[in-house]
N, C-alpha and C positions, 0 to 999 in steps of 0.2 A: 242243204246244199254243201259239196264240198269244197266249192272255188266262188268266193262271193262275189268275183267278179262276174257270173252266169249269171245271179241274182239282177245285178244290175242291167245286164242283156234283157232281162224276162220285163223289168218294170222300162224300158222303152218299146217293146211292141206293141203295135198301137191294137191287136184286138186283145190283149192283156191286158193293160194299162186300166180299161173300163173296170173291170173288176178284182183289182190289188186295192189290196187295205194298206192297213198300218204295215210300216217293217219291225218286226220284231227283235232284230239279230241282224247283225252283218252276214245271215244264212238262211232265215226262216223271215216271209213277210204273210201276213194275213189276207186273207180272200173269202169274199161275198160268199156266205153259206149257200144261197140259192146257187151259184157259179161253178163249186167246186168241181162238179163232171163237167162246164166246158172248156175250164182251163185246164184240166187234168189230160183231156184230148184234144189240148191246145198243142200244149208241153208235145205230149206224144208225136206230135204234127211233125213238130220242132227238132225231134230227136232225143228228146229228154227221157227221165225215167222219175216223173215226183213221185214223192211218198207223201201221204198227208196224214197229219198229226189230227186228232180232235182234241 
């Protein structure tokens, strides 16, 4: 993420939250392997554009 302050927008949404891990970075937080396509067209819902790292 470029603005870490989005980061912290993403970890108060309550149907994110269930599946946020560890924060990795003031830009990068980890998420539920099972999860990662429903938060990816979570994000998407939202207006976002993630990229995901493996």
């Amino acid at each position: 993420m470029q603005d870490p302050l989005l980061l912290e927008e993403i970890e108060r949404d309550p149907v994110l939250k269930a599946f946020l891990g560890e924060r990795l970075s003031e830009r990068c937080i980890a998420v539920q392997p099972q999860a990662v396509e429903d938060v990816v067209k979570r994000l998407q819902t939202l207006g976002h554009m993630p990229r995901v790292l493996e």
